[in-house]
C-alpha positions in Angstrom: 80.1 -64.2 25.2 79.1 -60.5 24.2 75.3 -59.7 24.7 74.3 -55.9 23.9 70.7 -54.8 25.0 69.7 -50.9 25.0 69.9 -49.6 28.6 66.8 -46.9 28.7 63.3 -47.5 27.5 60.7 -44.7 27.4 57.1 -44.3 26.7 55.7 -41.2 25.7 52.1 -39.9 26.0 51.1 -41.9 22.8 52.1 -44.7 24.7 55.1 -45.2 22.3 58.1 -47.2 23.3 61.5 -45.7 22.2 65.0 -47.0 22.6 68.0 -45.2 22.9 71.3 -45.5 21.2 72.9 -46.6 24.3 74.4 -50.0 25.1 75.6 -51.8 28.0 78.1 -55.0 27.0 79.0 -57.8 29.1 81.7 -59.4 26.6 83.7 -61.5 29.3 82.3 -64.7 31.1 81.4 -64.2 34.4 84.1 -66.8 36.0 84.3 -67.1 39.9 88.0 -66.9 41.2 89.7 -69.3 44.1 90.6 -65.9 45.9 87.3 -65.0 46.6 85.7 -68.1 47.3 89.3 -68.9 49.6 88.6 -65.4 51.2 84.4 -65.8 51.9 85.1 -69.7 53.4 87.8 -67.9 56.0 85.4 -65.2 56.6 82.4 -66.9 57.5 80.3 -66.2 60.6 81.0 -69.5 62.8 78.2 -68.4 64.7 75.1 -68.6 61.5 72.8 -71.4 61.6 73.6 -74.3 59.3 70.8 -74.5 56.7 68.9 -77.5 55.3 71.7 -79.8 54.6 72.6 -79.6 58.1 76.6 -78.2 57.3 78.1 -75.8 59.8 80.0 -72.5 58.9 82.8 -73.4 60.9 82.9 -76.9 59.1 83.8 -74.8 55.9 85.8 -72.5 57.8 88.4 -74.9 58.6 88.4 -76.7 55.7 88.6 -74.0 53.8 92.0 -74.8 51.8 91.1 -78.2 50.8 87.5 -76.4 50.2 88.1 -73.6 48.1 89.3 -75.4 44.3 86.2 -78.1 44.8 83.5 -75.5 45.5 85.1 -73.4 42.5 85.1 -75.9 40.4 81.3 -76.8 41.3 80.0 -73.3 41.4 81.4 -72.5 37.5 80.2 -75.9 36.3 76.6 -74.9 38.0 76.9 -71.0 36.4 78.3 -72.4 32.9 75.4 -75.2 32.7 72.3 -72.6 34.1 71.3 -75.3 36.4 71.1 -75.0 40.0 71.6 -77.5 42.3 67.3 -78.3 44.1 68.6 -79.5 47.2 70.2 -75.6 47.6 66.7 -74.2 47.3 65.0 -75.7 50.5 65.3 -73.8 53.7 64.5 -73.7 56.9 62.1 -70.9 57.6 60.9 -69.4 61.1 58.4 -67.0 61.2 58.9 -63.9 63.0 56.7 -61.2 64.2 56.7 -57.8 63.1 54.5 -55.3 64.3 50.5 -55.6 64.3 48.3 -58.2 64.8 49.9 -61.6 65.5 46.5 -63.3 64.3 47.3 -62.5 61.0 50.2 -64.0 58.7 51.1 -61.1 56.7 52.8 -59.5 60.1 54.9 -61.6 60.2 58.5 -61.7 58.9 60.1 -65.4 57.7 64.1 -66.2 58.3 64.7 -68.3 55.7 68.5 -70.4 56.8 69.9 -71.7 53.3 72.3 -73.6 52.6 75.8 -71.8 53.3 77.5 -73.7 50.4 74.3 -71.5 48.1 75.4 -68.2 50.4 79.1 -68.7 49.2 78.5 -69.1 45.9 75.5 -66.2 46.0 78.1 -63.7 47.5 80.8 -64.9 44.9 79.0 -64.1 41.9 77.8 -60.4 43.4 80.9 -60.0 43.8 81.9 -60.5 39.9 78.4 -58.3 39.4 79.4 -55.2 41.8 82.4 -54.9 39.6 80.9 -55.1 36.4 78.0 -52.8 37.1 80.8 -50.2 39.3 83.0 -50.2 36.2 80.3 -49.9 33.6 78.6 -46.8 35.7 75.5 -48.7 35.6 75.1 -48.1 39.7 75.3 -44.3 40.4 77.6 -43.0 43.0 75.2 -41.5 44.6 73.8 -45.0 45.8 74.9 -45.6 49.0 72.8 -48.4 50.6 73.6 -52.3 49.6 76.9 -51.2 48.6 81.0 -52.1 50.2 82.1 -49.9 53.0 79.1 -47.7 52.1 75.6 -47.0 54.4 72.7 -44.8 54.6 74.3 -43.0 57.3 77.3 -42.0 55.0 74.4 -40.4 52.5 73.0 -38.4 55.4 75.9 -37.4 56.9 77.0 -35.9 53.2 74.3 -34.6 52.1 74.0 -32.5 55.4 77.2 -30.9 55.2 76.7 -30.1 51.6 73.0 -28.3 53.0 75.2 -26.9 55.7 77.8 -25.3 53.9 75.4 -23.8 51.4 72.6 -23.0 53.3 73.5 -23.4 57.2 70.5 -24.9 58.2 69.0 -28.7 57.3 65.9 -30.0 57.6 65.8 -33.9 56.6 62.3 -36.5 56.3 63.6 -39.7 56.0 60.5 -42.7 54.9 60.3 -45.9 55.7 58.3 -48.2 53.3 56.4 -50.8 55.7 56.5 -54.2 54.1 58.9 -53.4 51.3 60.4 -56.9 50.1 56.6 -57.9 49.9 56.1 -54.9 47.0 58.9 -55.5 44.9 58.4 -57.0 42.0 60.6 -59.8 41.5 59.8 -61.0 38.1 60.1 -57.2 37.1 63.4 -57.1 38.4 64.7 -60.5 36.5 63.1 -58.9 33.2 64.9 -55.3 33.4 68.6 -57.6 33.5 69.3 -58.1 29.9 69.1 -54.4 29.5 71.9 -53.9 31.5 74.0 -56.5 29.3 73.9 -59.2 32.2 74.1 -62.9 30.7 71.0 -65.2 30.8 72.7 -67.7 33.1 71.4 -65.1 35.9 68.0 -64.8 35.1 66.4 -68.2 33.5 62.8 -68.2 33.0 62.4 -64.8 31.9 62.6 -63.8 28.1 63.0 -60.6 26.1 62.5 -59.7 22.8 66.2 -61.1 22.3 65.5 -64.7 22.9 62.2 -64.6 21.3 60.3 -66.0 18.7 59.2 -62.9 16.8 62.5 -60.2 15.6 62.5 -56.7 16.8 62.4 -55.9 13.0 58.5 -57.5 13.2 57.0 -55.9 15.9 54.7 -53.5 15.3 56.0 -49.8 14.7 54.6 -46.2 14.8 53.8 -45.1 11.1 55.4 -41.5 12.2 58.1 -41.5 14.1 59.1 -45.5 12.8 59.1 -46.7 17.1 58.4 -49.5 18.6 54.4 -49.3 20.0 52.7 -51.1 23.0 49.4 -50.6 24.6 49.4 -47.8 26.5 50.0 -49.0 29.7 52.6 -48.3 32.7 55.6 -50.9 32.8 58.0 -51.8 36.0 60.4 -48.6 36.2 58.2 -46.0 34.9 56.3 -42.8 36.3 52.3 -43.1 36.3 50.7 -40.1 34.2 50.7 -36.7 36.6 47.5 -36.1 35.1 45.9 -39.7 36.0 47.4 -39.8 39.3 45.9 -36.0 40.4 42.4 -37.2 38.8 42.6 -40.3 40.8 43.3 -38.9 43.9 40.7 -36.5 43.6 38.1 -39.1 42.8 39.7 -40.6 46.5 38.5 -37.8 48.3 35.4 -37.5 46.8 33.9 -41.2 46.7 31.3 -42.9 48.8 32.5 -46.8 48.3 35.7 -48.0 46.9 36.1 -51.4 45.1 39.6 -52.7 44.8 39.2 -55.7 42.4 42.1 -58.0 41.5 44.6 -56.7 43.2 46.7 -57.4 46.0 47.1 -53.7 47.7 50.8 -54.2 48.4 52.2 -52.5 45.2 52.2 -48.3 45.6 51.1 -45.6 44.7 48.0 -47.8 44.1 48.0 -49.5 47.3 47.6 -45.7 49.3 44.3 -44.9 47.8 41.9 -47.4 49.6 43.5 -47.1 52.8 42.7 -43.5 52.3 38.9 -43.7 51.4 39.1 -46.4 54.9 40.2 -42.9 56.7 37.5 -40.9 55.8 35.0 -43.0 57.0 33.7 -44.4 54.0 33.2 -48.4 53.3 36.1 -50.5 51.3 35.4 -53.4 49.5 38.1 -55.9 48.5 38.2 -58.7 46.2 40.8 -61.0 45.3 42.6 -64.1 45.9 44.1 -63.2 49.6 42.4 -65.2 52.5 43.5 -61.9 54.8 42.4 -58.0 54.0 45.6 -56.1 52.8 44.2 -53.7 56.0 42.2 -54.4 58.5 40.2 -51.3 58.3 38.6 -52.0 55.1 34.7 -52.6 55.5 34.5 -55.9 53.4 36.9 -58.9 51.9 36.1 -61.2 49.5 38.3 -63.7 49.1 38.1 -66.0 45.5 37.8 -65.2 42.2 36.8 -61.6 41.3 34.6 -63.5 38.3 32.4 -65.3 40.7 32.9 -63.3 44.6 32.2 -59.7 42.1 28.8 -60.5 40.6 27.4 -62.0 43.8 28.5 -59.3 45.9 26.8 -56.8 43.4 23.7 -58.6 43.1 23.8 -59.8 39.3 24.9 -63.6 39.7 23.8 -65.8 36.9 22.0 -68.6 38.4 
């Protein structure tokens, strides 16, 4: 197998998508070994919460020599088919609380015990991955967190003694996004794979301009520069317009009523300008599908479709 797909994708002010001359190439078929499957089985947790189908860690621990060819044999069948296994998907799920109101779902934080046969398998192919993307230099070095015998505190710890050498004094801010899973965007993610030459198998559902019905060679293309054009809006990855963003935040401070429409207020920077207008005092009104306000300072919810909860709430209803 040998899928190329350009790595980088810009858009310029124009709103003109260009790709570079750059390609990524996964050429060999991702194949998960007896070593690592034998080597996850004997390291397992014996202490983890079985999931769903109600089979222990140290079930598999045990058994893990007779284990390890079956389960390789099943998880490349699974891989080299695209189809995974239904049963592996249910979970048990318990709801814990985070901080904030306990009246209102969205504080809360689910555990979600899976299956441990789907946690092998999971940790198998990342495994394959982490070495693909390490050798290819798709992952910078630089990226410490979610990475082997790596952690934050490693980044910290070297970046200060860089500052300290050079400088002799270091000042550090360190964020913490609140709710973070919730404002990724999981279908973006899937669709920015194939540009880093992963093979469908890990991403079905999704489609590019490879797998699709029109050629590149048929889109539509700028009559100057020969590029491929979209509408001129912002795509998963990219950096809003400087200009937009300083207009819009100016239009924040200045406002009397803000009306977020169609949107769930989890996805930033977006999702900082109501709360913002909430802080000054001045009333926010939010309509969109959520049975919960995004923040519970805002002055009104509407819950429903923005088509029918907008005009009512604005006073121009059809009857």
């Amino acid at each position: 197998m040998s899928l190329k797909f350009p790595k980088i994708i810009h858009i310029s002010d124009r709103g003109i998508l260009s790709l570079t001359n750059r390609f990524y190439d996964y050429s060999n078929e991702l194949i998960l070994g007896r070593f690592y499957i034998r080597k996850i089985l004997l390291g397992l947790n014996t202490n983890k919460a079985c999931g769903s189908d109600g089979i222990p860690p140290i079930v598999l621990k045990k058994c893990a020599p007779e284990l390890t060819s079956v389960l390789c044999k099943l998880f490349n069948y699974s891989y080299k088919l695209g189809i995974f296994p239904s049963n592996w998907k249910i979970a048990r799920v318990q709801p814990v609380p985070k901080k904030g109101k306990k009246t209102l779902p969205s504080n809360y934080r689910t555990i979600a015990l899976l299956s441990i046969i789907l946690k092998i398998m999971k940790k198998a192919i990342n495994i394959e991955l982490m070495k693909y993307l390490e050798h290819s230099g798709i992952i910078n070095d630089r990226q410490y967190g979610l990475r082997h015998q790596r952690s934050t505190g490693d980044l910290l710890s070297h970046i200060w003694q860089q500052s300290i050498e050079k400088y002799g004094e270091t000042l550090a801010v360190a964020l913490d996004i609140t709710k973070t899973f919730d404002r990724v965007w999981h279908h973006g993610l899937l669709a920015k794979l194939p540009s880093y030459g992963l093979p469908p198998q890990l991403y079905p559902g999704t489609s590019t301009a490879a797998d699709s019905e029109i050629e590149i060679k048929d889109l539509p293309k700028c009559k100057k520069c020969q590029h491929l054009v979209r509408p001129y809006i912002v795509w998963f990855g990219e950096n809003l317009d400087a200009d937009v963003m300083r207009r819009s935040k100016d239009l924040i401070e200045s406002c009397d009523l803000c009306l977020i429409i169609g949107t769930s207020s989890v996805v930033y920077p977006a999702a900082m300008f109501a709360p913002r207008v909430a802080e000054r005092g001045k009333p926010v009104a939010e309509f969109n599908m959520n049975e919960e306000p995004a923040d519970g300072e805002f002055a009104f919810h509407f819950p429903g479709q923005c088509g029918t909860t907008l005009p009512k709430a604005l006073g121009i209803a059809s009857e």
